[in-house]
C-alpha beads as a LAMMPS data file, in Angstrom:
LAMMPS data file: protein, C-alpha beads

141 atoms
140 bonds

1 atom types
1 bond types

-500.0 500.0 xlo xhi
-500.0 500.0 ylo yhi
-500.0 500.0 zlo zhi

Masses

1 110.0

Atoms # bond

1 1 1 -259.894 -193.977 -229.532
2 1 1 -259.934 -198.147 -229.928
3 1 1 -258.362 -199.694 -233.025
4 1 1 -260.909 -200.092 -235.615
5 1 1 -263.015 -197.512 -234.794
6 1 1 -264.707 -195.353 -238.287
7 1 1 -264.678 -191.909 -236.900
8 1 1 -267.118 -189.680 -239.302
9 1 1 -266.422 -186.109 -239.663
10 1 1 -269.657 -184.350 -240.523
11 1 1 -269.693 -180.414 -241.768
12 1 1 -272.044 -177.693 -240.152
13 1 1 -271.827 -173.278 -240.188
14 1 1 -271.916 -173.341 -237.096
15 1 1 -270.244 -176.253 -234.924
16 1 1 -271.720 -174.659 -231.748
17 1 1 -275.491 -174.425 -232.829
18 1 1 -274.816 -178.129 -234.257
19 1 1 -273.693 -179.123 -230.612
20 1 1 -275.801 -177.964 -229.254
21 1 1 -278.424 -179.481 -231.501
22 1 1 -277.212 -183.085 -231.604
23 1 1 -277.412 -182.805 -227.392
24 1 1 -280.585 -181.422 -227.598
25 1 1 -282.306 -183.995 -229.977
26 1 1 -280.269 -187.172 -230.036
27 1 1 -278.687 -186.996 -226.926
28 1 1 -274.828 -186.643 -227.917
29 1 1 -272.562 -185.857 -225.344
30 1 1 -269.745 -183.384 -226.215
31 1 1 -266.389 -184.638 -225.531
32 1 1 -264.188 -182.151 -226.440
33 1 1 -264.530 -178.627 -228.749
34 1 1 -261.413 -176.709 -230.337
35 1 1 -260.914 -173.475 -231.988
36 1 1 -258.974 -170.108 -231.931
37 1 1 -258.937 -168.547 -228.276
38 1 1 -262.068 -166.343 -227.675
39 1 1 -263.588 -167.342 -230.724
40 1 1 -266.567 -169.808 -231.938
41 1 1 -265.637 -173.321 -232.068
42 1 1 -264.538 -174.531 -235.328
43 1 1 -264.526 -178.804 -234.503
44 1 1 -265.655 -180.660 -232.040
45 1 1 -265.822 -184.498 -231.052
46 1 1 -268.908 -185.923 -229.160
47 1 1 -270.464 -189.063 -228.491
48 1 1 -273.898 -190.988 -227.934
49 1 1 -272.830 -194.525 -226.166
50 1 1 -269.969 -196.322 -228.149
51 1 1 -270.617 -193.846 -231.223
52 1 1 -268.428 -191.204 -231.639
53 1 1 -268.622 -188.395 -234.163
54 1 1 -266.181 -185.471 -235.237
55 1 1 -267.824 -181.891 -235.862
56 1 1 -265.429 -179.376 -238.535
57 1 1 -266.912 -176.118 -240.014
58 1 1 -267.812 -175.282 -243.139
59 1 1 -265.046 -174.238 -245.157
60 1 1 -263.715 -173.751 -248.951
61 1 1 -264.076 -177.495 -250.852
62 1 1 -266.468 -178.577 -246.924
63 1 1 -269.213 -177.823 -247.075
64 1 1 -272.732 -179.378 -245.569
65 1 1 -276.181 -180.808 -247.273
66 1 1 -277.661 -177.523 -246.562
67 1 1 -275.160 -175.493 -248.693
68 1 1 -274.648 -177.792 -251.350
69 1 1 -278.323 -179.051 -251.737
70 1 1 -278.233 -182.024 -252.143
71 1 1 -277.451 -184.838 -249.334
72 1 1 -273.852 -186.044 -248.588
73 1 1 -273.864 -189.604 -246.809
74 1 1 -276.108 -190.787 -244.397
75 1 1 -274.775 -192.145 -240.662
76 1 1 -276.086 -195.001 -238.737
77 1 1 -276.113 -195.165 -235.040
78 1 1 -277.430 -198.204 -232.840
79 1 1 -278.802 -197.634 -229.963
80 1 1 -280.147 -199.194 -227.042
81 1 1 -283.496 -198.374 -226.981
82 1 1 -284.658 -197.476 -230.491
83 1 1 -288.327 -196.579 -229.833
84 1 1 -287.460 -194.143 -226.631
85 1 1 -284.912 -192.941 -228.974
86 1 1 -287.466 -192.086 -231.758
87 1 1 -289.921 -190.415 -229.547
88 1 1 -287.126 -187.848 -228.011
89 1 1 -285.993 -186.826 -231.868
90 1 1 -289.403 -186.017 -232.585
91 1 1 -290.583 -184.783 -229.706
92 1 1 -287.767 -182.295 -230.200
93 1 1 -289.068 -181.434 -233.951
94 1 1 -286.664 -182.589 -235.751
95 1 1 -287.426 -183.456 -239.455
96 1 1 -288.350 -187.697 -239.318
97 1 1 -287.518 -188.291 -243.058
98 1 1 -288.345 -192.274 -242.260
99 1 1 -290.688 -193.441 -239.651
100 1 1 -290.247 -196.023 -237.076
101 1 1 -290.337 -199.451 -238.672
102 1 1 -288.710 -203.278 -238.519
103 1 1 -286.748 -203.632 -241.800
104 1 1 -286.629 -207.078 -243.951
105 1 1 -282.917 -207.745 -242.441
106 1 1 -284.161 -207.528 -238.955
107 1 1 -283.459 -203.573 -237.656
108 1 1 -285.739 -201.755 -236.083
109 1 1 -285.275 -197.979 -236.960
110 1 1 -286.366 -194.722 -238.297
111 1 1 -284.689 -191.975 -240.619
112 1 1 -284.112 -188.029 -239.836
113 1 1 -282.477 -185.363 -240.936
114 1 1 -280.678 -183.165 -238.523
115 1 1 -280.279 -179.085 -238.835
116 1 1 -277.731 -179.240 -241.810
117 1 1 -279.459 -181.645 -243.919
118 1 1 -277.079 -184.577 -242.814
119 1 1 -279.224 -188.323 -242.571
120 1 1 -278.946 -190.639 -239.616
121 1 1 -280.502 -193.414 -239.321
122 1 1 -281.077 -194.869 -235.718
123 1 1 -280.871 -198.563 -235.408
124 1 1 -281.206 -201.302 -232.919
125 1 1 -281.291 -204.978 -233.816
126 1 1 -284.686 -206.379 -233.921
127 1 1 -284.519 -210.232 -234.752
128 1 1 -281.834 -212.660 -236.569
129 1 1 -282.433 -212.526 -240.085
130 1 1 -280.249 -214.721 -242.243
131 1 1 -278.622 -212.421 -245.118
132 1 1 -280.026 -215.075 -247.989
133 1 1 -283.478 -214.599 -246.745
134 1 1 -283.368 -210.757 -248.208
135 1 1 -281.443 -211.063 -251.323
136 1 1 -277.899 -210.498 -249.991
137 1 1 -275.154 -212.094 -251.549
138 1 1 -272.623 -213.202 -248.804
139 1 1 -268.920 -212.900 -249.803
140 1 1 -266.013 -215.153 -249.548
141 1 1 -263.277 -214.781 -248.826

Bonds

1 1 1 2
2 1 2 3
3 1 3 4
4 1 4 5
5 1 5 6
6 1 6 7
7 1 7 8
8 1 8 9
9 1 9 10
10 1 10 11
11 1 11 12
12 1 12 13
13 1 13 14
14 1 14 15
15 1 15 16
16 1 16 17
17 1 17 18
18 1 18 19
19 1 19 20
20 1 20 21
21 1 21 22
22 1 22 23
23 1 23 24
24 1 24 25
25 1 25 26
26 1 26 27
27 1 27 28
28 1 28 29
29 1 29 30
30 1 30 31
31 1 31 32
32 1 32 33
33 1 33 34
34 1 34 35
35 1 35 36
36 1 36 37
37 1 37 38
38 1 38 39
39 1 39 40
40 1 40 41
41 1 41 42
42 1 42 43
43 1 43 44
44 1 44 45
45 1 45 46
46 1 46 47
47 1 47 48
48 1 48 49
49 1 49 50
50 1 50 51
51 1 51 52
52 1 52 53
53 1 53 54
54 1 54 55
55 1 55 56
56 1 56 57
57 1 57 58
58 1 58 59
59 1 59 60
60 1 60 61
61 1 61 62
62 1 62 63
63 1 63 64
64 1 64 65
65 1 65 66
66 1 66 67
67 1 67 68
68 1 68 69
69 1 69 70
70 1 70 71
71 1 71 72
72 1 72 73
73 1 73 74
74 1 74 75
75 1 75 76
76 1 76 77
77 1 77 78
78 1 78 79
79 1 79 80
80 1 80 81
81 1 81 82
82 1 82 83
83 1 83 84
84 1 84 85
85 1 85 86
86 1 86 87
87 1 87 88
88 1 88 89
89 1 89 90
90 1 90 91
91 1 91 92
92 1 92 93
93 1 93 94
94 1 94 95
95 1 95 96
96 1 96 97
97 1 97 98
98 1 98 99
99 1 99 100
100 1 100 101
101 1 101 102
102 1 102 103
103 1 103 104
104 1 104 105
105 1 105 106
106 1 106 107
107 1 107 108
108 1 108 109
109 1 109 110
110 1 110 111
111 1 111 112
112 1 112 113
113 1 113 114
114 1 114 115
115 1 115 116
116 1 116 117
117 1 117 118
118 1 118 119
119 1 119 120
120 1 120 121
121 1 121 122
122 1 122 123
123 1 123 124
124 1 124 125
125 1 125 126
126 1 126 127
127 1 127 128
128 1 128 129
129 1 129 130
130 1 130 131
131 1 131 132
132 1 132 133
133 1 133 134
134 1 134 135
135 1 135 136
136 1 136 137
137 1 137 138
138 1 138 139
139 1 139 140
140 1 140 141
């Protein structure tokens, strides 16, 4: 991996249904999957363009959205082609929590939520949007 990379690790039941979910509906590639010999895979690391994600299972004090009930953190991804991107994810049925939309800083996305409960949000840069012209408070440093 670069330097400066944020590397999320994300919790699922099953890390092999949840592979094969995220390639199914977003379009992740698997990089690499780990576990005892012969049995199920119990991490994984996979990848949609630049974006890389880690996969662990479930697990005493780990658990996912869908066991705990309630949501966990939500991911963003940017992608090239934001509108292609939205039509795949639902034309796969997954569950759009946010539809397709230009947002007051100047992204074009939508929201969804993937098998365990866990919220992405798929991004692509729309227009230049200067922070003070939504309410943002710039810092300095």
């Amino acid at each position: 991996m670069p330097a400066d990379i944020v590397l999320p690790h994300i919790t699922y039941r099953n890390v092999e249904d949840a592979l094969a979910w995220l390639t199914r509906t977003f379009g992740f590639t698997e990089h690499y999957r780990y576990g005892e010999p012969g049995g199920p895979a119990s991490g994984a690391q996979m990848f949609l363009g630049s974006a890389y994600i880690m996969l662990n299972s479930a697990r005493p004090g780990c658990a996912s959205p869908a066991q705990l009930g309630h949501l966990t953190q939500s991911l963003t991804v940017f992608v090239g082609d934001v509108d292609a991107h939205y039509e795949r994810t639902k034309a796969a049925g997954a569950n759009i929590v946010e539809e397709l939309h230009e947002t007051c800083y100047g992204e074009r996305q939508y929201g969804v939520e993937d098998l365990e409960g866990h919220h992405w949000l798929f991004s692509q840069h729309a227009r230049d949007v200067s922070p003070d012209e939504w309410g943002a408070t710039i810092a300095r440093s």
